[in-house]
PyMOL Python script that loads the backbone (N, CA, C, O; Angstrom):
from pymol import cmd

cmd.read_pdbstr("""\
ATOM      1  N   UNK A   1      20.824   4.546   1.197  1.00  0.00           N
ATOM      2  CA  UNK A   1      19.912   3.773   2.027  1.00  0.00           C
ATOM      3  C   UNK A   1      20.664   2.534   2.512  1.00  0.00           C
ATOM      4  O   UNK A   1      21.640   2.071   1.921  1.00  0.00           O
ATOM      5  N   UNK A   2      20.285   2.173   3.317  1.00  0.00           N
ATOM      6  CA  UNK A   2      21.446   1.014   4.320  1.00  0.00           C
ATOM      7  C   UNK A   2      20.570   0.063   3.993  1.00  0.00           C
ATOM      8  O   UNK A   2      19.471   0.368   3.531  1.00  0.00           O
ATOM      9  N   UNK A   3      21.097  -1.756   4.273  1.00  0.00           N
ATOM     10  CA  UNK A   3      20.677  -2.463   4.366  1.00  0.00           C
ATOM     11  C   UNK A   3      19.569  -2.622   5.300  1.00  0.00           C
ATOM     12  O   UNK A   3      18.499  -3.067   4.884  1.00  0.00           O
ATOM     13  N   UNK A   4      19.734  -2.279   6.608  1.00  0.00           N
ATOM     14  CA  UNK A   4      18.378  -1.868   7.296  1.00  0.00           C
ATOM     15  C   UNK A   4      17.354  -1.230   7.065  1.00  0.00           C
ATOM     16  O   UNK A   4      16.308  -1.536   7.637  1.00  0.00           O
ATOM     17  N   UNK A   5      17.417  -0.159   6.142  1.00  0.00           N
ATOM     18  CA  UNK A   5      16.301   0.359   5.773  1.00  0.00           C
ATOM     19  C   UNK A   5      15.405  -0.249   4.966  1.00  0.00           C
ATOM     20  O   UNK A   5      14.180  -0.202   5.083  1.00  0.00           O
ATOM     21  N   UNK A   6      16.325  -1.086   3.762  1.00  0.00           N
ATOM     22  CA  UNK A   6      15.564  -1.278   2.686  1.00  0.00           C
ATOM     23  C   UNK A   6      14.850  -2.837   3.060  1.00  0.00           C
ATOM     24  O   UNK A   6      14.078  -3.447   2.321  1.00  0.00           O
ATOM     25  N   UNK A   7      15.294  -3.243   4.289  1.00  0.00           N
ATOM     26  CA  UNK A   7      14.582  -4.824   4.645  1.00  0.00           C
ATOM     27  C   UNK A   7      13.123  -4.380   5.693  1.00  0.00           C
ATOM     28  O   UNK A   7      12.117  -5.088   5.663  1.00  0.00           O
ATOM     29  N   UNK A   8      13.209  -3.113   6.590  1.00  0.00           N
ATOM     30  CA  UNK A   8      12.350  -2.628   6.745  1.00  0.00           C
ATOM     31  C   UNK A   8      11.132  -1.799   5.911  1.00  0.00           C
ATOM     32  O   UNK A   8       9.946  -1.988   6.182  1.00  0.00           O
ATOM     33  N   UNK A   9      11.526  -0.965   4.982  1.00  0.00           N
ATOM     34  CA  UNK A   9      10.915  -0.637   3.801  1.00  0.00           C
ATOM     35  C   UNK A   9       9.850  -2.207   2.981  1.00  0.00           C
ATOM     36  O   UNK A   9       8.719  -2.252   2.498  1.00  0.00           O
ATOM     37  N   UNK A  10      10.811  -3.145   3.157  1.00  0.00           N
ATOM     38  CA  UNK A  10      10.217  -4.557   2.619  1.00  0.00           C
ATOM     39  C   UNK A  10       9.124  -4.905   3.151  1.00  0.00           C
ATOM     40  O   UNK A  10       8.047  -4.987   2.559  1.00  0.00           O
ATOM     41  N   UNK A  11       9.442  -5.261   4.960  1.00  0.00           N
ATOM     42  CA  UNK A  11       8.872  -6.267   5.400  1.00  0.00           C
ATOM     43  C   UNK A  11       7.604  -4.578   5.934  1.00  0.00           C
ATOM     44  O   UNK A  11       6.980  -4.821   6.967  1.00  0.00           O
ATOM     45  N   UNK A  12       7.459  -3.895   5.642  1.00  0.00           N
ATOM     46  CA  UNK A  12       6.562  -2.837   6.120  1.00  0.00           C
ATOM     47  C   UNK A  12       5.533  -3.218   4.908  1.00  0.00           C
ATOM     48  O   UNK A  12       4.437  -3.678   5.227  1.00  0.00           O
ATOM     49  N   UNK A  13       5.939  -2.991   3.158  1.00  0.00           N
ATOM     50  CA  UNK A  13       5.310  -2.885   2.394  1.00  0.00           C
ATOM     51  C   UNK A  13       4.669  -4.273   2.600  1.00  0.00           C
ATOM     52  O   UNK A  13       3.475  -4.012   2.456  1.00  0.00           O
ATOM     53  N   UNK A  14       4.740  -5.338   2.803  1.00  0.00           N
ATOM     54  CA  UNK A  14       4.548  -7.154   3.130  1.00  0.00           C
ATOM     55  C   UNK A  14       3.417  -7.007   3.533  1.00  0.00           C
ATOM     56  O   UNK A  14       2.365  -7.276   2.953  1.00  0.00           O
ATOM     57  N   UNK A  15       3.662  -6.367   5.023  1.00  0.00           N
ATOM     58  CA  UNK A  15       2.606  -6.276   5.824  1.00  0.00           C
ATOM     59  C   UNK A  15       1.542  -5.364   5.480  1.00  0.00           C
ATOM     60  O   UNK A  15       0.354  -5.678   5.547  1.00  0.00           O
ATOM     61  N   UNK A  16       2.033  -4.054   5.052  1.00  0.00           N
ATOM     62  CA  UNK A  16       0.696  -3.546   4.477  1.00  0.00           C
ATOM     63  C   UNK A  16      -0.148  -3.804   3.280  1.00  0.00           C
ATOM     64  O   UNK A  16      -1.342  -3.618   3.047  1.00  0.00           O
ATOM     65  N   UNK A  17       0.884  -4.309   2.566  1.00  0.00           N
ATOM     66  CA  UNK A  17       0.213  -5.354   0.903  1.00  0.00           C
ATOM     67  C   UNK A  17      -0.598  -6.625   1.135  1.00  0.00           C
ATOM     68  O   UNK A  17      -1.417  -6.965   0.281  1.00  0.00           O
ATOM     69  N   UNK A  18      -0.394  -7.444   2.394  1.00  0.00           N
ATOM     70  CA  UNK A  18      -0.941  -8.676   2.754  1.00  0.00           C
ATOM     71  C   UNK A  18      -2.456  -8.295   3.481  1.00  0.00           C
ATOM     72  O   UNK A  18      -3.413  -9.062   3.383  1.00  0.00           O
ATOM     73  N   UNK A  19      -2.524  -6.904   4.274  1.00  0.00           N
ATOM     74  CA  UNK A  19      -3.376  -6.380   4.827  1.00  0.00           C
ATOM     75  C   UNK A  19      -4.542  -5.654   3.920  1.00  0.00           C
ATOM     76  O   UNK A  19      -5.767  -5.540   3.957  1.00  0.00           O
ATOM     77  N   UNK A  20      -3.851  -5.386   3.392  1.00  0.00           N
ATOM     78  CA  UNK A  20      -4.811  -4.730   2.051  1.00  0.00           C
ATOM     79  C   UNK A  20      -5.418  -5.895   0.953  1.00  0.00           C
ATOM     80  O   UNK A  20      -6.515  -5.745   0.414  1.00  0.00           O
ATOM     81  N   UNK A  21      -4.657  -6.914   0.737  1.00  0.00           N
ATOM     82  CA  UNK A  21      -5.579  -7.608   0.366  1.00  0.00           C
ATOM     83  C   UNK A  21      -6.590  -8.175   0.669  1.00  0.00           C
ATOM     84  O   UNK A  21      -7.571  -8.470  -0.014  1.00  0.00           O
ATOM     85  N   UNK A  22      -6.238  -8.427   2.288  1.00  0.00           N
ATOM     86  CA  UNK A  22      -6.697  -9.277   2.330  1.00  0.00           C
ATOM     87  C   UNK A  22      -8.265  -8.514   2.982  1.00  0.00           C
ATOM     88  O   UNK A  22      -9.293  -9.191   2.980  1.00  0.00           O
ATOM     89  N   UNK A  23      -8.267  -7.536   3.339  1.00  0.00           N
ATOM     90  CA  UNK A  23      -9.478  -6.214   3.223  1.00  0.00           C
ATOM     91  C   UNK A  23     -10.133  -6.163   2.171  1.00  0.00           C
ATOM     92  O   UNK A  23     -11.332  -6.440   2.225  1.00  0.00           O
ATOM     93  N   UNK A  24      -9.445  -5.745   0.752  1.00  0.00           N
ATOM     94  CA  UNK A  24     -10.010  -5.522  -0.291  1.00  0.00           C
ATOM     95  C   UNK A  24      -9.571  -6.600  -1.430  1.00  0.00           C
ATOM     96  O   UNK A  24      -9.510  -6.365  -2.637  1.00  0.00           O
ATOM     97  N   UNK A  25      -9.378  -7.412  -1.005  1.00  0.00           N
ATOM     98  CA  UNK A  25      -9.511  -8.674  -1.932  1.00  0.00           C
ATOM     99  C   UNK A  25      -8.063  -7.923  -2.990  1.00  0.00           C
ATOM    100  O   UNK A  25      -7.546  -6.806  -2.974  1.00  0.00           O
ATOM    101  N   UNK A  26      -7.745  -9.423  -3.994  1.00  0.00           N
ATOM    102  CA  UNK A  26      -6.742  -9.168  -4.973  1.00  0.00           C
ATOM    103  C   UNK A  26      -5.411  -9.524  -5.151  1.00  0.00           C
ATOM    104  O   UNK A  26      -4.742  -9.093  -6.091  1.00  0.00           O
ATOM    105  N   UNK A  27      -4.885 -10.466  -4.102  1.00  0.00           N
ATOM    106  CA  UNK A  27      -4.499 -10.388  -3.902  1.00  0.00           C
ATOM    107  C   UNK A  27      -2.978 -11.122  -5.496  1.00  0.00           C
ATOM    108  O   UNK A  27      -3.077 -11.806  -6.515  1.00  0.00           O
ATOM    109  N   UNK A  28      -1.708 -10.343  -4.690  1.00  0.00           N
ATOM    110  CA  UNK A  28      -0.559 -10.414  -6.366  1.00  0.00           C
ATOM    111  C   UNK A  28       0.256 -11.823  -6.039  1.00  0.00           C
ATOM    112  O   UNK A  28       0.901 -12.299  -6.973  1.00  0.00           O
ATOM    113  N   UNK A  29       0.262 -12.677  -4.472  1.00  0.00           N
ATOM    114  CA  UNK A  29       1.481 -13.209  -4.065  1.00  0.00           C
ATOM    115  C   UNK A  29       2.034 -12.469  -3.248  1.00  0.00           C
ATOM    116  O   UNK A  29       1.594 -11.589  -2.508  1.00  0.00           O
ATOM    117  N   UNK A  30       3.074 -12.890  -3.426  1.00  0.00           N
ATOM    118  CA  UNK A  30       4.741 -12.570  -2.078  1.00  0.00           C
ATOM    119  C   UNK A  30       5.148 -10.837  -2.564  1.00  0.00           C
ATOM    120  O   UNK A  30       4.833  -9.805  -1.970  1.00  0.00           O
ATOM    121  N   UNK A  31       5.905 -10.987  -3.776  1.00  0.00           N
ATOM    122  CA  UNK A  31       5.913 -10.048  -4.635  1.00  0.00           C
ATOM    123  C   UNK A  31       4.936  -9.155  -4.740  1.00  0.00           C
ATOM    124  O   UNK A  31       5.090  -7.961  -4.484  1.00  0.00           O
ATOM    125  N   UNK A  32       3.968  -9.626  -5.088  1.00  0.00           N
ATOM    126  CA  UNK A  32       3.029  -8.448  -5.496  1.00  0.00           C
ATOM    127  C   UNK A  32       2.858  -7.324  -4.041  1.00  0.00           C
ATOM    128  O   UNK A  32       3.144  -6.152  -3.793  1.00  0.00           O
ATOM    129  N   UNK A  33       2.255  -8.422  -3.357  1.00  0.00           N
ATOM    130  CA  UNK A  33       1.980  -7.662  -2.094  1.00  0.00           C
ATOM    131  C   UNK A  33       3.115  -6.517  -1.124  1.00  0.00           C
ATOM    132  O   UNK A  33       3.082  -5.555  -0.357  1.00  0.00           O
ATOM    133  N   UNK A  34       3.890  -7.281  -1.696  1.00  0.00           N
ATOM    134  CA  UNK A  34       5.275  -6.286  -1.403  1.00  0.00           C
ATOM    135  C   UNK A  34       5.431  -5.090  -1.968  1.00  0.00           C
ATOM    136  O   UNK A  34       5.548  -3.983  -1.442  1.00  0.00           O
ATOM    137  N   UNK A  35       5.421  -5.433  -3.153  1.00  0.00           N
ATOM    138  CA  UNK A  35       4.896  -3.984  -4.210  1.00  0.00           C
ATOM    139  C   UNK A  35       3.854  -3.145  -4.018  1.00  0.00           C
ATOM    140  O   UNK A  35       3.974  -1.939  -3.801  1.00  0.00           O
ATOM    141  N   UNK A  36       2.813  -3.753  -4.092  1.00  0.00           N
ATOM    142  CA  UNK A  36       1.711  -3.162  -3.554  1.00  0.00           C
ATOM    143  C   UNK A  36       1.830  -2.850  -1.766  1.00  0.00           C
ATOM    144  O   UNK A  36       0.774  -2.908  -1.136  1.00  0.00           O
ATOM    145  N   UNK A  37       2.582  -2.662  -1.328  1.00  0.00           N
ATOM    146  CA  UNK A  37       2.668  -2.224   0.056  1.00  0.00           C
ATOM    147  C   UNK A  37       3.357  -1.090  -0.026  1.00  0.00           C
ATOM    148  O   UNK A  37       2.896  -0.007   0.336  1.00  0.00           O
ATOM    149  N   UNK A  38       4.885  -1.309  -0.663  1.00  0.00           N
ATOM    150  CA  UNK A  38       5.844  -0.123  -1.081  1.00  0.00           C
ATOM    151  C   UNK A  38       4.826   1.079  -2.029  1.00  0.00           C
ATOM    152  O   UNK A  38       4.719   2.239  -1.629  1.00  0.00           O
ATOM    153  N   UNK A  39       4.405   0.781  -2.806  1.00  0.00           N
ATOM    154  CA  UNK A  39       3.795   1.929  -3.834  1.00  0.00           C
ATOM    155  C   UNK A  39       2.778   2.543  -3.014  1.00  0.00           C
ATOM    156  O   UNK A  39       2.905   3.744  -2.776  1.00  0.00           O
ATOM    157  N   UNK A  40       1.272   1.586  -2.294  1.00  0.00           N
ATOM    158  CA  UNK A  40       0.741   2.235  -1.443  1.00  0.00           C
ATOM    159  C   UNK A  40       1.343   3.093  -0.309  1.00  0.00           C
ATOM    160  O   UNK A  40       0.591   3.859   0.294  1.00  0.00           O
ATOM    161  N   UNK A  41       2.533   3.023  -0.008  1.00  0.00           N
ATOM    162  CA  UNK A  41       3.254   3.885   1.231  1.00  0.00           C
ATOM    163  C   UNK A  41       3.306   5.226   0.845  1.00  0.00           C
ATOM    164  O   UNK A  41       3.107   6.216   1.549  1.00  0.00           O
ATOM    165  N   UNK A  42       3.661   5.150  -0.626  1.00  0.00           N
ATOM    166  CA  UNK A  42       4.279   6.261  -0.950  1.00  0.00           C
ATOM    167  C   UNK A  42       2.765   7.218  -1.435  1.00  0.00           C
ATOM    168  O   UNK A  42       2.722   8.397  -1.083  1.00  0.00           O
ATOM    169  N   UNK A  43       1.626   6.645  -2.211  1.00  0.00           N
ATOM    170  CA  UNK A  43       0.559   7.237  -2.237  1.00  0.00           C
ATOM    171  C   UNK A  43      -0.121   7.429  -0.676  1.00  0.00           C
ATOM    172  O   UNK A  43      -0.450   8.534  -0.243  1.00  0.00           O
ATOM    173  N   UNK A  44      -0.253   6.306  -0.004  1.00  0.00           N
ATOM    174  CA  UNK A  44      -0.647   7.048   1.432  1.00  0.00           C
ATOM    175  C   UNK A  44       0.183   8.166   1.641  1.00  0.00           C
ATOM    176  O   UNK A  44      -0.454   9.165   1.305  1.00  0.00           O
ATOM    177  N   UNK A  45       0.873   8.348   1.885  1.00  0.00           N
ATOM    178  CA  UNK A  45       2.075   9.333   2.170  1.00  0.00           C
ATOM    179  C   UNK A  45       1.981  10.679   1.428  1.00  0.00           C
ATOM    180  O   UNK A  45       2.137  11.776   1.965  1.00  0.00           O
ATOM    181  N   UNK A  46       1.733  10.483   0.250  1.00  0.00           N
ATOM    182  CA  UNK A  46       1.228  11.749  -0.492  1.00  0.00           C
ATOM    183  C   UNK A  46      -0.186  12.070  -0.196  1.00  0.00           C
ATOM    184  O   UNK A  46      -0.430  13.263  -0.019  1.00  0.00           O
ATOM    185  N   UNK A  47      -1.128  11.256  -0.112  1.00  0.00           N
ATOM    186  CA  UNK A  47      -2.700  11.721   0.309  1.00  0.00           C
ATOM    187  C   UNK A  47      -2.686  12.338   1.720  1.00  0.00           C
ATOM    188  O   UNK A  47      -3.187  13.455   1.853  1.00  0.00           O
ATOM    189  N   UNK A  48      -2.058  11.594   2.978  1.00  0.00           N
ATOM    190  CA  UNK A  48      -2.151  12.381   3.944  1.00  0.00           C
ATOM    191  C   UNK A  48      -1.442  13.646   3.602  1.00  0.00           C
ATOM    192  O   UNK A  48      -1.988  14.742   3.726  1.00  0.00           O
ATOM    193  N   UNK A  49      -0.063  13.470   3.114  1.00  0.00           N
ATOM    194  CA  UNK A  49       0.119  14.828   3.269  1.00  0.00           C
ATOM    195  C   UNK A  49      -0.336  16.121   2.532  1.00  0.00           C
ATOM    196  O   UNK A  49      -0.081  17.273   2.879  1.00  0.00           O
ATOM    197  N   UNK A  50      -1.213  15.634   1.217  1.00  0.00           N
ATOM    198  CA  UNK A  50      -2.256  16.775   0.541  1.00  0.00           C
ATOM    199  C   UNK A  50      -3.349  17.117   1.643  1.00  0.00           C
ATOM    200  O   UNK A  50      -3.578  18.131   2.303  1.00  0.00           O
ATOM    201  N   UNK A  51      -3.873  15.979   1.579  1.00  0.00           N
ATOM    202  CA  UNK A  51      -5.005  16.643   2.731  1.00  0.00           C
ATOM    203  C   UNK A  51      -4.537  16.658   4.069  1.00  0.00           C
ATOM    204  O   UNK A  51      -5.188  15.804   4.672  1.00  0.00           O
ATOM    205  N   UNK A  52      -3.623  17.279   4.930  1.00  0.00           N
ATOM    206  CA  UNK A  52      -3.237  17.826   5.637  1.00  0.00           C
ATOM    207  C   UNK A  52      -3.404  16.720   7.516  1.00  0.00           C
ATOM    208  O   UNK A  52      -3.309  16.996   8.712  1.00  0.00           O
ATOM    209  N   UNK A  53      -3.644  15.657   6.795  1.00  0.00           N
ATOM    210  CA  UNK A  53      -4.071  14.849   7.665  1.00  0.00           C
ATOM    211  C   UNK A  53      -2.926  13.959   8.628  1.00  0.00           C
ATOM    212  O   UNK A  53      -2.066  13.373   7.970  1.00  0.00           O
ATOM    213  N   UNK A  54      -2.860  13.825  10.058  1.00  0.00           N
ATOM    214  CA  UNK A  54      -2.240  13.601  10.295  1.00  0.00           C
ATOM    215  C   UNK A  54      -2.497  11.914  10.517  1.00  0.00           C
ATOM    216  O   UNK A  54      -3.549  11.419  10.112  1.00  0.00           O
ATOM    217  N   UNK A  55      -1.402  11.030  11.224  1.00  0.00           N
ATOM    218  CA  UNK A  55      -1.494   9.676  12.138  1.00  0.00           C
ATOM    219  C   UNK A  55      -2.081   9.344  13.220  1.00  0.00           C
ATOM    220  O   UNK A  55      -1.947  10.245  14.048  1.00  0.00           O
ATOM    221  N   UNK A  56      -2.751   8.356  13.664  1.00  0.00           N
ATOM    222  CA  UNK A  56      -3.147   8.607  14.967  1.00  0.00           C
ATOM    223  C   UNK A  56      -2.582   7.727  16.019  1.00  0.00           C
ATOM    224  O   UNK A  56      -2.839   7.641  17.220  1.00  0.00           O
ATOM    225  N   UNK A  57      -1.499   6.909  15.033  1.00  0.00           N
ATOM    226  CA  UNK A  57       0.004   5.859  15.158  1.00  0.00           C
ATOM    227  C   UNK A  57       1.096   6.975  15.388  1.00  0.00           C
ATOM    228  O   UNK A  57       1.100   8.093  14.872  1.00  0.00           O
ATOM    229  N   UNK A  58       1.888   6.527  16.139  1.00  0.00           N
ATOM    230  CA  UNK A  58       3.975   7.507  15.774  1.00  0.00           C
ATOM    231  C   UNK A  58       4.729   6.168  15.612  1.00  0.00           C
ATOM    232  O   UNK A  58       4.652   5.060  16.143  1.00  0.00           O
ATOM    233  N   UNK A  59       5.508   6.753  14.631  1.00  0.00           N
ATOM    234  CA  UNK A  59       6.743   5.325  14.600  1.00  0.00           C
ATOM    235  C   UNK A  59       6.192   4.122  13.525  1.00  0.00           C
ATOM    236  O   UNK A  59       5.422   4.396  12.605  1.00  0.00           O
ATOM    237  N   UNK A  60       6.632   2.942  13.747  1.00  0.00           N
ATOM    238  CA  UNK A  60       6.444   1.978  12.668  1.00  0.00           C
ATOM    239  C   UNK A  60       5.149   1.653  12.511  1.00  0.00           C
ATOM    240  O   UNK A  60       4.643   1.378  11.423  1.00  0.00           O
ATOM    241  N   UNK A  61       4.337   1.679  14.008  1.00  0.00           N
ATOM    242  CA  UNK A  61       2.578   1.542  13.831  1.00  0.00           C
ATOM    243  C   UNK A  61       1.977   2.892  12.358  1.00  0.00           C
ATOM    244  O   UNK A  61       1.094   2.652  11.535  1.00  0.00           O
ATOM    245  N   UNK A  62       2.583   3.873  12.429  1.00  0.00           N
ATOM    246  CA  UNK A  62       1.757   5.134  11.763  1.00  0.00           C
ATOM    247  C   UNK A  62       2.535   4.723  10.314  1.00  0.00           C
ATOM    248  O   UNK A  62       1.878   4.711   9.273  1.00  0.00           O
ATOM    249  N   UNK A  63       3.756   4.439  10.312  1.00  0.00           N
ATOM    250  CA  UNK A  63       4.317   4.446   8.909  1.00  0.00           C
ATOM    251  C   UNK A  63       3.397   2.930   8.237  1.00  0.00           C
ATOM    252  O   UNK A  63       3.347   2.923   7.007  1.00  0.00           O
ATOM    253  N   UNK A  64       2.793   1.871   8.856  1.00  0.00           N
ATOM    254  CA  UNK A  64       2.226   0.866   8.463  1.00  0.00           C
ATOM    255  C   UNK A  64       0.756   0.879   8.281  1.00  0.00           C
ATOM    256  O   UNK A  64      -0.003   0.218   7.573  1.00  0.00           O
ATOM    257  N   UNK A  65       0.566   1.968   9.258  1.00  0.00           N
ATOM    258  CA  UNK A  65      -1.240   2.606   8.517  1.00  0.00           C
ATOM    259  C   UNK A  65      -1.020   3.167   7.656  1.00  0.00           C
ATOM    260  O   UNK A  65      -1.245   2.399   6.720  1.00  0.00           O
ATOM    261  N   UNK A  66      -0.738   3.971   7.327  1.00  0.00           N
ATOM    262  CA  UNK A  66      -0.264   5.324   5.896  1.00  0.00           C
ATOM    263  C   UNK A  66      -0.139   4.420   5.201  1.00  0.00           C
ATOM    264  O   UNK A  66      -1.155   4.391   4.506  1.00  0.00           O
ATOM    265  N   UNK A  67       1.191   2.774   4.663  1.00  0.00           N
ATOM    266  CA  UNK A  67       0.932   2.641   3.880  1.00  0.00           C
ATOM    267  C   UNK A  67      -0.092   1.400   3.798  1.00  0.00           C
ATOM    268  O   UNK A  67      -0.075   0.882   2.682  1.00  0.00           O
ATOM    269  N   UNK A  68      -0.847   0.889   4.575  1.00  0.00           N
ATOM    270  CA  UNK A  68      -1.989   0.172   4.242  1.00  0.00           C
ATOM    271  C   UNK A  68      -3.347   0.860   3.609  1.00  0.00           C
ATOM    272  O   UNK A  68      -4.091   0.251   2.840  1.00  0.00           O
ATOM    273  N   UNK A  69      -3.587   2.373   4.095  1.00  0.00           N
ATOM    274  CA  UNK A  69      -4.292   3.051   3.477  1.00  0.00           C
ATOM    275  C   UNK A  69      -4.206   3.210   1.924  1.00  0.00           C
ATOM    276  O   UNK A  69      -5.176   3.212   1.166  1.00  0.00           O
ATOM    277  N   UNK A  70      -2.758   3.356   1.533  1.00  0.00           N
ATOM    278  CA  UNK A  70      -2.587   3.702   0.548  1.00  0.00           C
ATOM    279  C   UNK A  70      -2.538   2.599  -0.321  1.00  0.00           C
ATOM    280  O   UNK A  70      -3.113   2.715  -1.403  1.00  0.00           O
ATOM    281  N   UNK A  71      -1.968   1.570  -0.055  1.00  0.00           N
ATOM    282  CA  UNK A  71      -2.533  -0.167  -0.641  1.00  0.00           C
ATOM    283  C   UNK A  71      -3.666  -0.755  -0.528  1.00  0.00           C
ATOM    284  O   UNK A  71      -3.846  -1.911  -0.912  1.00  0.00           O
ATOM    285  N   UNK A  72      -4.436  -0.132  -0.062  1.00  0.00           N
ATOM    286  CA  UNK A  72      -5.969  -0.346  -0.282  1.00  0.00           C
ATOM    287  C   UNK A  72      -6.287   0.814  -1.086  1.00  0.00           C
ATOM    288  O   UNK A  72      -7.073   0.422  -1.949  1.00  0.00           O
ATOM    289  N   UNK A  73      -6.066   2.036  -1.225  1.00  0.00           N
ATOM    290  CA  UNK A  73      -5.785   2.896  -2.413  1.00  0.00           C
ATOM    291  C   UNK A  73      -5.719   1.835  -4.070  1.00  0.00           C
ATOM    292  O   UNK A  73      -6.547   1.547  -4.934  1.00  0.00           O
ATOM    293  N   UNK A  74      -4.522   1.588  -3.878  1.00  0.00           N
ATOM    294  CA  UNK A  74      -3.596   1.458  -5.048  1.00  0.00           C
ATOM    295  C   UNK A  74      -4.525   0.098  -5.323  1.00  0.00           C
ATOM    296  O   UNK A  74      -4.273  -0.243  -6.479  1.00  0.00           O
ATOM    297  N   UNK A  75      -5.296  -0.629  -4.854  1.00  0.00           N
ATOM    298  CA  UNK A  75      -5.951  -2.075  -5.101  1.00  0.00           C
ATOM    299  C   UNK A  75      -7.062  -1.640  -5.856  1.00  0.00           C
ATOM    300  O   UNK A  75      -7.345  -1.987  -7.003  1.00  0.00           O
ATOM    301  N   UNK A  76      -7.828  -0.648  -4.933  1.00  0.00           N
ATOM    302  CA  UNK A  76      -8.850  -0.494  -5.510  1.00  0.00           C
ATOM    303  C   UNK A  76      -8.910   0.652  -6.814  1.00  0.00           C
ATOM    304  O   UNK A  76     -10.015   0.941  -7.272  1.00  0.00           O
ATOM    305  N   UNK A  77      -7.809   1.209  -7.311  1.00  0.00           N
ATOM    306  CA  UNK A  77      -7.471   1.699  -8.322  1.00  0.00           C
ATOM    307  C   UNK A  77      -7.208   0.608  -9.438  1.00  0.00           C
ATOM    308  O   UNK A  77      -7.765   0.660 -10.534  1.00  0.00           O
ATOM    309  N   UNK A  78      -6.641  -0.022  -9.206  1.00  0.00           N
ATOM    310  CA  UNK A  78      -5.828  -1.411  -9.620  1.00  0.00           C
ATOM    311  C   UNK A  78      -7.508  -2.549 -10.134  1.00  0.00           C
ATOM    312  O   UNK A  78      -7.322  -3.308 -11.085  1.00  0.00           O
ATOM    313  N   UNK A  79      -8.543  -2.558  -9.663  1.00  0.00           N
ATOM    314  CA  UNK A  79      -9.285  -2.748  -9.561  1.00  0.00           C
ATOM    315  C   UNK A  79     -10.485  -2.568 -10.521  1.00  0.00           C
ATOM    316  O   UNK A  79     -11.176  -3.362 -11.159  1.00  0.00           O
ATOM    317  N   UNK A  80     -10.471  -1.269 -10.386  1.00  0.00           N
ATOM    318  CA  UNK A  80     -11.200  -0.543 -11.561  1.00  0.00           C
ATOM    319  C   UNK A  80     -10.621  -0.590 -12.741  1.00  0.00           C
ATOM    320  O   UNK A  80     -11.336  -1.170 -13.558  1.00  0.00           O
ATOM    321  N   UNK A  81      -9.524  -0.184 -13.206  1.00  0.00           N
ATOM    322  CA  UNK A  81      -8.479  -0.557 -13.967  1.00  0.00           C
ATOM    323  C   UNK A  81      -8.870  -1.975 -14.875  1.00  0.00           C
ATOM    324  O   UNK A  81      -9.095  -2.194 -16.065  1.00  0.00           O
ATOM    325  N   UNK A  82      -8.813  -2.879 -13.513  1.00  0.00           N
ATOM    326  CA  UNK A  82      -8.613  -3.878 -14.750  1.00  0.00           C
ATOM    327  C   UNK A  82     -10.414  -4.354 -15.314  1.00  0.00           C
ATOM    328  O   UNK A  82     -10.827  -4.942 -16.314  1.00  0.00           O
ATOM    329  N   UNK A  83     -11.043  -3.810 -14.217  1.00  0.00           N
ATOM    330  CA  UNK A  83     -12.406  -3.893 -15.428  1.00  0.00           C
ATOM    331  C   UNK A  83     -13.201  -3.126 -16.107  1.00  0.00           C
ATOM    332  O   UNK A  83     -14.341  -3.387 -16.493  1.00  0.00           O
ATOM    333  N   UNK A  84     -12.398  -1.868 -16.299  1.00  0.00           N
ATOM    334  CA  UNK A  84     -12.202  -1.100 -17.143  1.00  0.00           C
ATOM    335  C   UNK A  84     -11.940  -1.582 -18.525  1.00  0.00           C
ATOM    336  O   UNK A  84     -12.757  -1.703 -19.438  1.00  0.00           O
ATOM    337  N   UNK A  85     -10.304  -1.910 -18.529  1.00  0.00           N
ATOM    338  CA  UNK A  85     -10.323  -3.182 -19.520  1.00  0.00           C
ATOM    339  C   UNK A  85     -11.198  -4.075 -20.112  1.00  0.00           C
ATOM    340  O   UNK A  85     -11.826  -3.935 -21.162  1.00  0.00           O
ATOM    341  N   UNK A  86     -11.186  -4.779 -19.530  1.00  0.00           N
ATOM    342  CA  UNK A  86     -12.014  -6.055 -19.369  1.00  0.00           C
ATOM    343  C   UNK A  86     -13.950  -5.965 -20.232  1.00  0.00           C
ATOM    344  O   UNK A  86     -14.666  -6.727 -20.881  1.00  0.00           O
ATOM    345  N   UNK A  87     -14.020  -4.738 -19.758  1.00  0.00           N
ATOM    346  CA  UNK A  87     -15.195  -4.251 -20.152  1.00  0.00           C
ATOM    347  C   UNK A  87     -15.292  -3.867 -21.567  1.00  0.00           C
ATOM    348  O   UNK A  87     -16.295  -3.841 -22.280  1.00  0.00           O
ATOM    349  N   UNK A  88     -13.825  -3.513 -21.904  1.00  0.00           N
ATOM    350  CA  UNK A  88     -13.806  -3.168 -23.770  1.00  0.00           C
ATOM    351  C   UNK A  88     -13.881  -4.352 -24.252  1.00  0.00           C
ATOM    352  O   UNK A  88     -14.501  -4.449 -25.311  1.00  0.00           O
ATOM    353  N   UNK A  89     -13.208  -5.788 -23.570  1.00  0.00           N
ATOM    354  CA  UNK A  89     -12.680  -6.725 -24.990  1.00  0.00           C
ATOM    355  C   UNK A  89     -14.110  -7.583 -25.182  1.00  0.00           C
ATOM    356  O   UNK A  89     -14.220  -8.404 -26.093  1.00  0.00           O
TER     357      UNK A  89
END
""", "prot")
cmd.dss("prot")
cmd.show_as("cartoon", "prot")
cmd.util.cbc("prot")
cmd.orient("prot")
């Protein structure tokens, strides 16, 4: 992976981690949201492609829906999760 990829890979997950929070609340920071952008990409990315669903974006617009879908995924998993927890102690 080239230096270009992985600063695009970044500033993609940014934007879809900052977007997703700020939709579904939660937000982690700089970091987090970054993370949570990258991981949602890759679960968007697997959900469309189970359910057979396509983009209605091409190019960096569709790769930044897929993973905002999927970081609003991963939040609201993330979500339940922690009051899940929360609910035992």
């Amino acid at each position: 992976m080239s230096l270009e990829s992985l600063v695009v890979w970044i500033v993609i997950g940014l934007i879809a981690g900052w977007l997703a929070s700020a939709v579904a609340g939660g937000g982690y920071g700089l970091i987090g949201d970054i993370i949570v952008g990258v991981v949602g990409s890759f679960i968007g990315g697997f959900l469309f492609r189970a359910l057979g669903v396509g983009t209605p974006f091409s190019g960096i617009a569709g790769t930044l829906f897929v993973a905002f879908i999927g970081a609003i995924v991963l939040l609201l998993l993330l979500r339940v999760l922690r009051l899940g927890t929360s609910k035992r102690a």
